[in-house]
N, C-alpha and C positions, 0 to 999 in steps of 0.2 A: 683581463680575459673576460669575456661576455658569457652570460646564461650558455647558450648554445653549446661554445667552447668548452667548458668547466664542463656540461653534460655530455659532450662526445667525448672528451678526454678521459675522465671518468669511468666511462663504460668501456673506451678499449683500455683501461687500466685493470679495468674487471673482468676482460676475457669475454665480454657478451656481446652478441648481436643486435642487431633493429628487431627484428624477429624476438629473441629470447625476449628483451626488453618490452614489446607490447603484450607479448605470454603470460608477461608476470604481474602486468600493469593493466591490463584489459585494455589499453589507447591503442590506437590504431595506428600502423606504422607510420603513415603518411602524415598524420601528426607530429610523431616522434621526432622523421626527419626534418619536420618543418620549424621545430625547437630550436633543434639543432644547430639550423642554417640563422637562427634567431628572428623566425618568421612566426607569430603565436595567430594570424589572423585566421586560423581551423580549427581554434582552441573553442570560440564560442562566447568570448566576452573574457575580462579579467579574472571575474570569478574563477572563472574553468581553468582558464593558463596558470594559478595560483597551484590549483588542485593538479593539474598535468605537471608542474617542474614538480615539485614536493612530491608526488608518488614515483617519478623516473628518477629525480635524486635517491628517493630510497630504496631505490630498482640495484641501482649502478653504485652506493657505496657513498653517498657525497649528501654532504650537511643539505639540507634543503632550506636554513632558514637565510643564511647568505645572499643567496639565489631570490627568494623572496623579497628580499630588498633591494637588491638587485634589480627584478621587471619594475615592483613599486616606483623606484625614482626612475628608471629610462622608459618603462614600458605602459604604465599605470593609467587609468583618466587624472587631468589635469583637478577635476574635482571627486570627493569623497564619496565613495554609491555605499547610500544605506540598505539594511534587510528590505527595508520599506521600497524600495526604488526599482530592486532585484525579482519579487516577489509580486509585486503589483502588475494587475491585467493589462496590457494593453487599451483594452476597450470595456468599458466601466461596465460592470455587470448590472443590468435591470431586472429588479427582481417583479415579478409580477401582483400585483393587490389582489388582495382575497376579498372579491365582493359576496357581502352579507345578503344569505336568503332573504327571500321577498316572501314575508309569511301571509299580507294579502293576498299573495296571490295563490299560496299553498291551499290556503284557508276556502278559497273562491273555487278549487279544484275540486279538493275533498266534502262541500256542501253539492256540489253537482253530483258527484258520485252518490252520495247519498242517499238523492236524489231516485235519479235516476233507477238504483236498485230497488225502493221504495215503489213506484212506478211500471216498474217491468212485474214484480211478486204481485202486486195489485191487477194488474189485466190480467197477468196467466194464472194467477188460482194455483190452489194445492196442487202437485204432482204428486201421482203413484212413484214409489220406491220400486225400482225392479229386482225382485230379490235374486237373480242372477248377477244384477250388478253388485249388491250387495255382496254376495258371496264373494263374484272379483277382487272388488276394492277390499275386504278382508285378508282375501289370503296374500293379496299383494304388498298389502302394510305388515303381515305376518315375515311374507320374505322380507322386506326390507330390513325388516327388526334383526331378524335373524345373520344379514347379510352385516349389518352395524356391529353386532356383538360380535362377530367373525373377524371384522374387520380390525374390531378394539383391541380384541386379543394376540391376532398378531401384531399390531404396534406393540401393545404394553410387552410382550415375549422380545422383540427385537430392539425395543430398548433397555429390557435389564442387561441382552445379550451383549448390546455394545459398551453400554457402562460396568458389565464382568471385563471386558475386555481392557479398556481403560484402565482401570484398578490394576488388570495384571502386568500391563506394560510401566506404567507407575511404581510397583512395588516392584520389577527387574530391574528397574533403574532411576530412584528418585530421583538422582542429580543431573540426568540428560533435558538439556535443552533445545527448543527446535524453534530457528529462526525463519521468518518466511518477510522477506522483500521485496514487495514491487513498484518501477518506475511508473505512474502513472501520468504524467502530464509533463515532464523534461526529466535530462539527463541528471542523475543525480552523484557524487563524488561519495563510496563510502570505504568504512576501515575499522575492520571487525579486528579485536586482539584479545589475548586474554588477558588478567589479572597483571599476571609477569610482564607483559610487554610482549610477549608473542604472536608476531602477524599472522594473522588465517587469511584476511583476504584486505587486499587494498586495489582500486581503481574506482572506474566508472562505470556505473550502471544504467545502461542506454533506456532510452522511455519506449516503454512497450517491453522490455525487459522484466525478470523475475530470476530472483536469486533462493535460495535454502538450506541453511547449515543447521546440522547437527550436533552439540557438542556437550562434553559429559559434566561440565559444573559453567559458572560465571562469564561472562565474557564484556568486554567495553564495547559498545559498537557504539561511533561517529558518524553525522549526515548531514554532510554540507548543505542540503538543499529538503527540509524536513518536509515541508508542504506540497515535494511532489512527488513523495510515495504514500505505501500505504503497508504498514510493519502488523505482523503480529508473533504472539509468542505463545508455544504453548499452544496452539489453537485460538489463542485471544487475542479481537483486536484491539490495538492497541494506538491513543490518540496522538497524531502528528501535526502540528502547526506550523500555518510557515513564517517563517523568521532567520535569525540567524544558525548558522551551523549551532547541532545540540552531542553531545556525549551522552549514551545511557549507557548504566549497570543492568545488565539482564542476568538474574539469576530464576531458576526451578522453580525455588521455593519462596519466590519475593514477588513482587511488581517493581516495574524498570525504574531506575532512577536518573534523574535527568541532573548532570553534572556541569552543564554550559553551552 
């Protein structure tokens, strides 16, 4: 029985639709059926068809690691694609040289200027102060003093007011965690669970996409493709590299820990 077969069988073993099935799995129908018929060329490369049979296997009820071996030997490249292979530009990025000031010529600026001022104070001779301008220029340095410390004080007022606020949603709930995910440069495969093994969420998350979960202690989150989001937690962001798929522990009251 082939990939395809094993995955449609399965699912009317399970009572589910095409529909129910990309619901649960974020894939798009027309992918689904294209598995199905044992057609992966929508998937986007092996990668993805890996990630696609493996999240509708555990859509529909059916081992996924089988299946996996399964595309590998019939469906797979003939050669091994490393992180390195998967991950790498297209088109080699140039990064631009940082050319170093030209302090001769800074130097040759600042002597004319000098100059110059020298020169003009020399022919015009002392100026009278006009004490109306004087007055002006006083009380306008007055405002602006004035308008600064105004200004200080409601920052400094609005930020005790947000970090009172902080403190109290913290101490409602020390163990709530708040995950924030976004696809920035391709589509990425992920698969949030908790501690027990309990799926919160599995599929794809499309580039230009952004995901956000809530959740009240620890959770595993998996990401096939680390280098092309951008995670934080907590409000913190948090560093992703790209390589091969990674596992982290996100808890509250820790920083993430990267399990593979």
């Amino acid at each position: 029985m082939s990939i395809g077969d094993a995955l449609a069988a399965a699912r009317r073993q399970a009572g589910l639709t095409i529909t129910q099935v990309s619901q649960r799995t974020c894939i798009r129908e027309t992918i689904i059926r294209g598995i199905e018929r044992d057609d992966f060329s929508a998937c986007g490369g092996d990668f993805y068809a890996r990630g696609h049979i493996r999240s509708v296997a555990r859509a529909v009820g059916a081992d996924p690691e089988p299946l996996i071996r399964e595309y590998d030997a019939t469906q797979g490249s003939p050669e091994g694609i490393t992180a390195a292979d998967v991950f790498e530009p297209s088109t080699p990025i140039r990064l631009r040289e940082r050319r170093r000031p030209n302090w001769s010529v800074a130097m040759a600026v600042a002597l004319a200027a000098i100059v110059g001022v020298a020169v003009y104070h020399a022919l015009s001779g002392p100026a009278r102060t006009s004490p109306v301008a004087t007055s002006h220029a006083s009380s306008s340095s007055a405002a602006a003093r004035a308008h600064r410390a105004a200004s200080h004080k409601s920052a400094s007022h609005g930020a005790r007011k947000k970090s009172a606020t902080r403190a109290a949603q913290s101490a409602a709930n020390p163990h709530q965690i708040v995950i924030a995910l976004s696809a920035v440069s391709s589509d990425c495969w992920v698969d949030l669970t908790t501690p027990a093994g309990q799926e919160i969420f599995e599929g794809i998350l499309p580039l230009g996409s952004a995901r956000t979960w809530t959740e009240d202690g620890p959770v595993s989150l998996e990401i096939g493709n680390p280098g092309a989001v951008t995670l934080t937690v907590n409000g913190v962001s948090q560093p992703t590299t790209a390589g091969s798929p990674v596992t982290l522990t996100l808890g509250a009251s820790q920083s993430p820990q990267t399990q593979g």
